[in-house]
VOBA-1610 file (N, C-alpha, C; in pm, whole numbers, padded with zeros to 5 digits, always signed):
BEGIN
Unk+00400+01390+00843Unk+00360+01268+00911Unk+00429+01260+01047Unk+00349+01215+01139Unk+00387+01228+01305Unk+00404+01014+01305Unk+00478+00994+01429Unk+00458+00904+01463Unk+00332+00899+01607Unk+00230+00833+01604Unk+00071+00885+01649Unk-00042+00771+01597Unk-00116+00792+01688Unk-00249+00735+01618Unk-00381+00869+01673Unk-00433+00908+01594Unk-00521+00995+01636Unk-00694+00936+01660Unk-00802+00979+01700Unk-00899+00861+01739Unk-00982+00993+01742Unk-01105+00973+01661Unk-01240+01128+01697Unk-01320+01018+01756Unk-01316+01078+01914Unk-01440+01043+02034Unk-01563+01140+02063Unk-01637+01108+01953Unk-01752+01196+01972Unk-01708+01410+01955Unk-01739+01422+02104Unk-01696+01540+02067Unk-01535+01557+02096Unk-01463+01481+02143Unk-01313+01462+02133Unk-01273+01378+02043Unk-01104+01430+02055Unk-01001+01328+01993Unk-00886+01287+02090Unk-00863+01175+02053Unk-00737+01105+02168Unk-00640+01148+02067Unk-00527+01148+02149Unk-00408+01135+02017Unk-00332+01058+02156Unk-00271+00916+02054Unk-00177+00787+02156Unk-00084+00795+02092Unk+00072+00781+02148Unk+00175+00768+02133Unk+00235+00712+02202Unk+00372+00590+02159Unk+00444+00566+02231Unk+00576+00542+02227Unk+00661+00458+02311Unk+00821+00434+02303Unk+00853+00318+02352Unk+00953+00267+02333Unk+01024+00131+02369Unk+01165+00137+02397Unk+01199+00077+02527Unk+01313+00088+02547Unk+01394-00033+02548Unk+01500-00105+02464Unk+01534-00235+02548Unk+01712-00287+02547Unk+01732-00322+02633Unk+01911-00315+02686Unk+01964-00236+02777Unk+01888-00147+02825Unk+01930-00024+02853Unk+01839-00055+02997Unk+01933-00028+03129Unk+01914-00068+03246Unk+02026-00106+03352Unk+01996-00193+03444Unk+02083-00250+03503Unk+02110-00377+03539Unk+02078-00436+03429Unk+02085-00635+03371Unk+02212-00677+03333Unk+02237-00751+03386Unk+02441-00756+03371Unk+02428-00768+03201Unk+02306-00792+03152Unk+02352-00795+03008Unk+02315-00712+02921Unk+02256-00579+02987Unk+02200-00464+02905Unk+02347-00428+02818Unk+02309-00300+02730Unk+02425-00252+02645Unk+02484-00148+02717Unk+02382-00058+02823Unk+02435+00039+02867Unk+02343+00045+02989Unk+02435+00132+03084Unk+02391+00077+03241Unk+02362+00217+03281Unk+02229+00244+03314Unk+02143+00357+03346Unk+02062+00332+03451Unk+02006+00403+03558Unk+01909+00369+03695Unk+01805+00367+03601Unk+01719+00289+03657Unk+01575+00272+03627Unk+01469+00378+03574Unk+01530+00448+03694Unk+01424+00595+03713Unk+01472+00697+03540Unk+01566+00646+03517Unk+01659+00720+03367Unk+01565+00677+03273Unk+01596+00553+03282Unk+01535+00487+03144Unk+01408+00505+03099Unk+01290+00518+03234Unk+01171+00507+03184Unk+01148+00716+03193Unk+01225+00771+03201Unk+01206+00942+03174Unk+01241+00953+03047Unk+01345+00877+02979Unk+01345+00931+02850Unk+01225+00848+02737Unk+01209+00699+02785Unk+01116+00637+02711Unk+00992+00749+02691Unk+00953+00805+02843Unk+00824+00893+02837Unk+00874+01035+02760Unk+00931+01063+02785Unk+01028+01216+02711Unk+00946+01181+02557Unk+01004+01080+02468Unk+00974+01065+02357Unk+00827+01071+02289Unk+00771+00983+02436Unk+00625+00949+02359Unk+00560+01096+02423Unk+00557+01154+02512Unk+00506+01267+02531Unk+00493+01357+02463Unk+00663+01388+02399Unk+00672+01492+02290Unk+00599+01474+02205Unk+00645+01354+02150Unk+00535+01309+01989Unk+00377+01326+01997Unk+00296+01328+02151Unk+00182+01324+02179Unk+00164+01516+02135Unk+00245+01583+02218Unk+00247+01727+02246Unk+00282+01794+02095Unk+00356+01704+01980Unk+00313+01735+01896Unk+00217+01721+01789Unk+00144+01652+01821Unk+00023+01625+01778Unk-00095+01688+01837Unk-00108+01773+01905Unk-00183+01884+01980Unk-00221+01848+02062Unk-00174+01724+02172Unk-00193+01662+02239Unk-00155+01710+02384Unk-00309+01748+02479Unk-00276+01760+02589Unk-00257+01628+02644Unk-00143+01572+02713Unk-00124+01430+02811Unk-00259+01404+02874Unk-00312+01313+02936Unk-00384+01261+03066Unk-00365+01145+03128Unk-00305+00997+03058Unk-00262+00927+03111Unk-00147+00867+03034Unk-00046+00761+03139Unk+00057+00737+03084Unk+00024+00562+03125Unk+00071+00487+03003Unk+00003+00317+03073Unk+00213+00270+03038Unk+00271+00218+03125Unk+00405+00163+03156Unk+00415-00013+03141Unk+00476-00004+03033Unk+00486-00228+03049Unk+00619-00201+03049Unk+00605-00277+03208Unk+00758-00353+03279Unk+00807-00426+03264Unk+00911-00487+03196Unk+00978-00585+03140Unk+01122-00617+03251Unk+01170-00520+03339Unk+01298-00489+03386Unk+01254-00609+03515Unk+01166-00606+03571Unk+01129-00664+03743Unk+01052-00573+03760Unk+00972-00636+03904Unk+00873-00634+03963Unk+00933-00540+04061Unk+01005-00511+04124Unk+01122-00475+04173Unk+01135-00297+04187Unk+01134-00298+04001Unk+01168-00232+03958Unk+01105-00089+03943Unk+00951-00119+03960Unk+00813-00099+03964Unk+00838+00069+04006Unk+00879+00106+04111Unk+00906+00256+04189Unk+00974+00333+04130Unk+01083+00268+04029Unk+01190+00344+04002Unk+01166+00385+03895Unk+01072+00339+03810Unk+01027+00331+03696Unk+00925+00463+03674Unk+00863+00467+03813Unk+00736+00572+03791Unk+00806+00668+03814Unk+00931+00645+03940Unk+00975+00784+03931Unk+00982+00878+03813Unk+01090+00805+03742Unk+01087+00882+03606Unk+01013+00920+03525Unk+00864+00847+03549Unk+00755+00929+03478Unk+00754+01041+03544Unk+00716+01026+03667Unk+00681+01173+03738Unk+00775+01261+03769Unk+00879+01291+03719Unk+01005+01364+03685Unk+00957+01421+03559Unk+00941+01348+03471Unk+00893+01394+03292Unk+00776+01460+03313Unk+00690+01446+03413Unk+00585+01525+03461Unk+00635+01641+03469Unk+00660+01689+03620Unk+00704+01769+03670Unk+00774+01890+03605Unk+00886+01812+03521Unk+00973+01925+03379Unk+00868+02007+03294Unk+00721+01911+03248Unk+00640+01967+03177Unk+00561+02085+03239Unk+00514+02055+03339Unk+00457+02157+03456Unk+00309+02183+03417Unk+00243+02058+03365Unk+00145+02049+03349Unk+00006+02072+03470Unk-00047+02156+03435Unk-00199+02213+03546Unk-00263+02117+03592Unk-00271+01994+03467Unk-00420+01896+03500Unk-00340+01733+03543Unk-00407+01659+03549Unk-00338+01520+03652Unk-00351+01426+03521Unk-00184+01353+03498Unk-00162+01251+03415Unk-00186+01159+03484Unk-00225+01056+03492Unk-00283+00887+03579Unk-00142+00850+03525Unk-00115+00750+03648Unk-00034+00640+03613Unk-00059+00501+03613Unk-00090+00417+03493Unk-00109+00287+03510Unk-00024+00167+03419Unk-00053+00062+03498Unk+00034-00060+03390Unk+00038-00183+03443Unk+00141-00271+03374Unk+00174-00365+03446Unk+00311-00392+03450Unk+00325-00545+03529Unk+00487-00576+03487Unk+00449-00746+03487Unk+00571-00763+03410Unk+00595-00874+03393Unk+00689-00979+03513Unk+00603-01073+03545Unk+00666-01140+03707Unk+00694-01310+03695Unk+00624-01317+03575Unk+00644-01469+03555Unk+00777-01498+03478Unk+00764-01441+03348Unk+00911-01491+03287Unk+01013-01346+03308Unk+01163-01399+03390Unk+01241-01332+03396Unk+01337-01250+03291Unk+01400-01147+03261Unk+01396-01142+03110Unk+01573-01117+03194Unk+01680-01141+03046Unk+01815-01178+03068Unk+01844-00993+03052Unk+01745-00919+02939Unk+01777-00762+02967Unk+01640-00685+02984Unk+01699-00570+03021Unk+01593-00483+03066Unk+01532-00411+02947Unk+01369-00425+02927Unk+01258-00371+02845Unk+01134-00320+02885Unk+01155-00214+02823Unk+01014-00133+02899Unk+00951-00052+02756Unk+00793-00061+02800Unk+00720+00017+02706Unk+00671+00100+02724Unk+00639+00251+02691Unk+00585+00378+02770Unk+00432+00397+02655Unk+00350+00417+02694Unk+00223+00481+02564Unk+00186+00599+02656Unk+00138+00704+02599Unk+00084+00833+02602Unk-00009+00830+02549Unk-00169+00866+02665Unk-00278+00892+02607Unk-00292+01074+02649Unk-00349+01106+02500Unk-00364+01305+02594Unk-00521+01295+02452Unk-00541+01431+02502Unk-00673+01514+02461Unk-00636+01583+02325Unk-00680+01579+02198Unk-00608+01704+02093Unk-00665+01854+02106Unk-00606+01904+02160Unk-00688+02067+02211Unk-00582+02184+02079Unk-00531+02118+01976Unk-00480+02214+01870Unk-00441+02184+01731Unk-00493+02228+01678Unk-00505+02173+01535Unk-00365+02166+01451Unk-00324+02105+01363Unk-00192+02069+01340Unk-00240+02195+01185Unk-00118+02222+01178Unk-00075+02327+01038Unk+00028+02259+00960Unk-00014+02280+00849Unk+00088+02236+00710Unk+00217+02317+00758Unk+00335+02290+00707Unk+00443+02398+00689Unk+00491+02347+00562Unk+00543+02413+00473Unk+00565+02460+00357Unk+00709+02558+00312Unk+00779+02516+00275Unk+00853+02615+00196Unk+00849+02746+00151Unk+00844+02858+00212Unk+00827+02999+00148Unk+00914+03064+00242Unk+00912+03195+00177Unk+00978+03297+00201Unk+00977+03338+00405Unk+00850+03302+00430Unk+00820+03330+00598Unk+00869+03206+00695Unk+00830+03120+00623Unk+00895+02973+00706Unk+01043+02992+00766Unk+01049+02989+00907Unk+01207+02896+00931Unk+01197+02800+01020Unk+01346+02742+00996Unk+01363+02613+01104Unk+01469+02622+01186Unk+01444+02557+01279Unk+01577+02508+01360Unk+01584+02416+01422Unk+01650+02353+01474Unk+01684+02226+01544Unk+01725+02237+01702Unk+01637+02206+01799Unk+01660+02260+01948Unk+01717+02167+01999Unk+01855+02153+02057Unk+01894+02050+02121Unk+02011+01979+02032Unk+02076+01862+02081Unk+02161+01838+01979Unk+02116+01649+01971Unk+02172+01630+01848Unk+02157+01458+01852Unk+02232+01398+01921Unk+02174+01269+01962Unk+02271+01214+02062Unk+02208+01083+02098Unk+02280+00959+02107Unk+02267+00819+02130Unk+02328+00734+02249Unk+02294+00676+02254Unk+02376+00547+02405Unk+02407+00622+02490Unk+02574+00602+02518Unk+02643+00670+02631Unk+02600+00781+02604Unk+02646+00850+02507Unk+02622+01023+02458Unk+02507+01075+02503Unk+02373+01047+02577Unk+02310+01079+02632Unk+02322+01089+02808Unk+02414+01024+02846Unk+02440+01086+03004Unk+02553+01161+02978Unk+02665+01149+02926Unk+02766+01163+02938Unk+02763+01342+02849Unk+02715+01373+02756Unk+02667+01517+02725Unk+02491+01538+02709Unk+02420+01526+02902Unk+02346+01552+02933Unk+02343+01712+02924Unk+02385+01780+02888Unk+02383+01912+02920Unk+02342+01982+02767Unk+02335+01944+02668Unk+02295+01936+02532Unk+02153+01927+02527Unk+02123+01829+02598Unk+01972+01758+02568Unk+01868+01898+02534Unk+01798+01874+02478Unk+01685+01981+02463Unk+01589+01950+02590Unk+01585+02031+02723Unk+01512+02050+02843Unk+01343+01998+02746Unk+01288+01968+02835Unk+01144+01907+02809Unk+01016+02028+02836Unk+01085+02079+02902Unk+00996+02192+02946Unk+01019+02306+02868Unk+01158+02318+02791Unk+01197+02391+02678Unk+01107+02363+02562Unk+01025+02226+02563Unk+00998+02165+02428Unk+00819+02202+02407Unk+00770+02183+02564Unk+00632+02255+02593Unk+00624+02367+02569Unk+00735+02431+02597Unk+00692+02604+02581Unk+00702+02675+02485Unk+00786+02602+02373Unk+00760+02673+02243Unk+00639+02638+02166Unk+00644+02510+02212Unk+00501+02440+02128Unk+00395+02520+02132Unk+00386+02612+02271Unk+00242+02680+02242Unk+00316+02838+02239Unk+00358+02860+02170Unk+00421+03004+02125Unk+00363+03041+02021Unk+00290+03134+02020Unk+00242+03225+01868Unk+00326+03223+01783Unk+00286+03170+01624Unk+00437+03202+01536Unk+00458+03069+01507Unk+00440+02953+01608Unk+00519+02855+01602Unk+00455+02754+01487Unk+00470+02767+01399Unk+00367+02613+01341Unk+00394+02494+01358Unk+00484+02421+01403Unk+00489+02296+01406Unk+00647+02252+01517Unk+00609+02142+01601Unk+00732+02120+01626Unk+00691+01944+01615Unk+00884+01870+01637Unk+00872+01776+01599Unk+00992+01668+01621Unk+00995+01650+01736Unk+01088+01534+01778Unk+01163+01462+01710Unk+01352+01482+01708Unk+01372+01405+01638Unk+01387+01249+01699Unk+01423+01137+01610Unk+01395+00994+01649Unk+01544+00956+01616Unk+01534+00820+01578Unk+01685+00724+01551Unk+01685+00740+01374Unk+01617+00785+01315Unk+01634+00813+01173Unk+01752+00939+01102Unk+01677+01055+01238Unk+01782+01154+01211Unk+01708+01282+01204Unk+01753+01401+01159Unk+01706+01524+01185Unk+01656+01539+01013Unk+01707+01503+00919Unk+01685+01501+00754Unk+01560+01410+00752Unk+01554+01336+00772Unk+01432+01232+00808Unk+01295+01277+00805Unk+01322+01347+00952Unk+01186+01422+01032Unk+01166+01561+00962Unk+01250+01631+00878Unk+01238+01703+00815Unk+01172+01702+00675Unk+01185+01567+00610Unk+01121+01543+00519Unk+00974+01489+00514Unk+00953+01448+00687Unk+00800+01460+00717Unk+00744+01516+00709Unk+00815+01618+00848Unk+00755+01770+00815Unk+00703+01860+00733Unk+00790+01884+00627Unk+00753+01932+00528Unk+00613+01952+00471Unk+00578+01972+00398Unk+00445+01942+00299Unk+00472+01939+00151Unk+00472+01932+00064Unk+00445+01924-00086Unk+00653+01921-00113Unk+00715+01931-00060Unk+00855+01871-00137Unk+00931+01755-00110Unk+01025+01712-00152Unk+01082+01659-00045Unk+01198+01678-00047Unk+01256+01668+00093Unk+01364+01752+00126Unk+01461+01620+00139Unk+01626+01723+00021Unk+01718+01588+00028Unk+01846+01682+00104Unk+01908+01600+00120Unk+02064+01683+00193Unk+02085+01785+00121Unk+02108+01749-00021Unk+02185+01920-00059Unk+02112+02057-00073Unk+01978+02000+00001Unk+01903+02136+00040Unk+01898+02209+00181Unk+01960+02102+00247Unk+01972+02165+00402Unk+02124+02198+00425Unk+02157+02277+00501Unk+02210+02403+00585Unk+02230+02386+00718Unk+02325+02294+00822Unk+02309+02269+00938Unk+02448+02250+01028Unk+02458+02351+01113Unk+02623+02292+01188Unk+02565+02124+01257Unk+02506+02071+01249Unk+02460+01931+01362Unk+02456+01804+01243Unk+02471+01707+01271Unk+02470+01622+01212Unk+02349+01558+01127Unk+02285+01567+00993Unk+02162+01577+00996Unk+02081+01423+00985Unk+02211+01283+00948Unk+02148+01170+00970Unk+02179+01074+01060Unk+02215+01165+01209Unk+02236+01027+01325Unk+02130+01024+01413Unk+02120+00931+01470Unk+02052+00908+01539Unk+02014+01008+01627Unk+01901+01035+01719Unk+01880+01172+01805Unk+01864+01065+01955Unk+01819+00936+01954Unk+01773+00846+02054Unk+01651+00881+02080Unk+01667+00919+02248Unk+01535+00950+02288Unk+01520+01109+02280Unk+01484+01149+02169Unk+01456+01278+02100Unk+01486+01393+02228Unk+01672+01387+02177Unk+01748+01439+02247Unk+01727+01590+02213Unk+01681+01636+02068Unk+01637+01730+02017Unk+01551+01701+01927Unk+01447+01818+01893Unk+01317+01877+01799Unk+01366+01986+01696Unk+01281+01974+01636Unk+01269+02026+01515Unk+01166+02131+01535Unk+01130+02277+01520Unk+01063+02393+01521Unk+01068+02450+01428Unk+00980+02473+01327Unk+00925+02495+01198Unk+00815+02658+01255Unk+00883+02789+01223Unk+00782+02907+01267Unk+00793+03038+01173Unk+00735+03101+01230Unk+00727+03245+01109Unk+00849+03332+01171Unk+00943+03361+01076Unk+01046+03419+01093Unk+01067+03526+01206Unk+00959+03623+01260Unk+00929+03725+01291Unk+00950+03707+01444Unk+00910+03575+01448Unk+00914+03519+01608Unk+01119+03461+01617Unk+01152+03409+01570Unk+01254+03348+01572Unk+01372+03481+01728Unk+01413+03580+01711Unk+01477+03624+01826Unk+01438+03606+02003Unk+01264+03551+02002Unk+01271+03503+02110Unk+01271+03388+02128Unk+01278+03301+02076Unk+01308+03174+02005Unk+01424+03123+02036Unk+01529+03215+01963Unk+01687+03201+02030Unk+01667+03223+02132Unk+01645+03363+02205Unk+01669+03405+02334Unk+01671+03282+02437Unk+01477+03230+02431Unk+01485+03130+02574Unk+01541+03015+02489Unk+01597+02967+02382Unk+01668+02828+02375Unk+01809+02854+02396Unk+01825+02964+02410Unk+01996+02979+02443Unk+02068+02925+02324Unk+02152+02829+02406Unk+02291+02729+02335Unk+02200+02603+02267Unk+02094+02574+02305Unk+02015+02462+02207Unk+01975+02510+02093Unk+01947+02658+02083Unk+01927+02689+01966Unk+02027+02624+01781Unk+01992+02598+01683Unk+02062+02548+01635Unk+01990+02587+01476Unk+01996+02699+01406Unk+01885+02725+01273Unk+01980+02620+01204Unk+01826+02593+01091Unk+01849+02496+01010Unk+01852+02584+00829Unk+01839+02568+00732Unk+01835+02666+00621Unk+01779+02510+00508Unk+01675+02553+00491Unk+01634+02454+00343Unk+01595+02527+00283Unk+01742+02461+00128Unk+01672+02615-00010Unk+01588+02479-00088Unk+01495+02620-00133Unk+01393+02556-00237Unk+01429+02500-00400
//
């Protein structure tokens, strides 16, 4: 199970996803104090991924501004930064609104992802060919600027997705990496004393600081190779 709504349009499918961000800004009363242009790259980071794993090519991104009117530039920046990392061929639209009448005491923003499904989703399963790993490391609040250098790259997250081998990838969320693993899955369900992991497997990830990559063993050395130090195998016995 993805977080998603999928939609058959005739001879297409939409697949929508999205994220929410709120405290997090530069409102004397947010929890943690980030530029604008930050906040709304990782809001989109999240819902993108979740779109991209759902076989979802992007095409538009719709933004509700909660922060100011103000705020409006700084906001897109960071979409089009989350662009750019992806290095996408075809043109994401940017649209939305903001909120100008009631002033809000903290900063909230909403990101949705509309894309195209151009790839069919695969079961993964427990057997002998299956492995996993975990790209990137978990990470929350401060712990996301402050060990920015962890994060699983976004453009790291596109490029395995369409790798031969790969069956499934899968953003982790604020539930945890055990969580999204027991989505993943198909026909078991997966409890702690079946997983195998130097990373923490039930904290929070935030704004899906790292994914989850579910592929046929055979592929896994180039796998490591371009994830480097994000690389992170996971081991679930049956």
């Amino acid at each position: 199970m993805r977080d998603g709504t999928v939609i058959g349009l005739g001879e297409e499918t939409l697949v929508i996803t999205s994220d929410n961000s709120g405290a997090i800004g530069l409102k004397d009363q947010d929890h943690v104090a980030v530029p604008y242009d930050v906040v709304s790259y990782y809001a989109f980071r999240v819902a993108v991924m979740e779109n991209i794993a759902f076989g979802g090519a992007p095409v538009s991104v719709v933004l509700h501004n909660f922060c100011g009117d103000s705020e409006w530039k700084a906001l897109v920046s960071g979409l089009e930064r989350g662009k750019r990392e992806l290095g996408f061929d075809h043109e994401i639209t940017i649209t939305g609104s903001s909120e100008t009448n009631m002033p809000l005491l903290q900063s909230a923003l909403g990101v949705v992802v509309i894309g195209k499904q151009n790839r069919a989703l695969s079961e993964v399963r427990l057997d002998d060919t299956t492995k996993f790993a975990v790209i990137g490391k978990p990470l929350v609040g401060e712990e996301v600027v402050k060990e920015a250098s962890e994060i699983a790259p976004l453009e790291l997250f596109h490029w395995i997705s369409e790798q031969e081998g790969v069956q499934a990838v899968l953003p982790v969320g604020s539930k945890g990496i055990l969580y999204e693993l027991d989505e993943l899955v198909d026909g078991v369900e997966v409890e702690e004393s079946m997983v195998r992991s130097e990373l923490d497997l039930k904290k929070s990830s935030g704004p899906s600081t790292c994914f989850i990559v579910a592929y046929d063993g055979v592929v896994e050395d180039p796998l490591r190779e371009r994830a480097g130090k994000h690389f992170h195998r996971v081991e679930i016995k049956r």
